[in-house]
C-alpha positions in Angstrom: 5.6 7.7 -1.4 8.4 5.8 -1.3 9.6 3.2 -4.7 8.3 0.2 -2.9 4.7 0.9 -2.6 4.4 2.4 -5.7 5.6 -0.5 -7.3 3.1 -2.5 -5.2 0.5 -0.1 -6.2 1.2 -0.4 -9.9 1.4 -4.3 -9.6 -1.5 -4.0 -8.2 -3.4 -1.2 -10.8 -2.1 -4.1 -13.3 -3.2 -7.0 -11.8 -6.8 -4.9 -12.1 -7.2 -3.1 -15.0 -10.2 -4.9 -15.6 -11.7 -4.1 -12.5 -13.2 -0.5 -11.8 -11.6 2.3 -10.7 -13.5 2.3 -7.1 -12.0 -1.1 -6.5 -8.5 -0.2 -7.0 -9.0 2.4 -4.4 -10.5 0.6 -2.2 -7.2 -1.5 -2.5 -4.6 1.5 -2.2 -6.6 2.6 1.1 -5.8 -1.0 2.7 -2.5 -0.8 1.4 -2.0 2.5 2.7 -2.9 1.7 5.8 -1.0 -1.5 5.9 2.0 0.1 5.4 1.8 2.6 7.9 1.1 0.1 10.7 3.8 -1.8 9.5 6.0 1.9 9.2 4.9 2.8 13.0 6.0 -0.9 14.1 9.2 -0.8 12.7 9.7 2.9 14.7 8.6 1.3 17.8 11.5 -1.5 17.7 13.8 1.0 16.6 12.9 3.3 19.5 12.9 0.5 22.2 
């Protein structure tokens, strides 16, 4: 996991303490996701 996300998570797990756990997962899952689109779109300009 690279230094970005991980900060993005923990900003994120901070911003939510107060929240439940099951929330803050739901989160991470989107931002997973997110950033693997965003990973795959990146590769697809560098390929072309």
């Amino acid at each position: 996991m690279s230094r970005k996300k991980q900060n993005l998570i923990m900003g994120v797990k901070t911003e939510m303490n107060n929240q439940s756990d099951e929330t803050i997962d739901i989160i991470r899952i989107l931002m997973d996701e997110r950033c693997d689109i965003q990973f795959a779109n990146i590769q697809n300009k560098e390929a072309h």
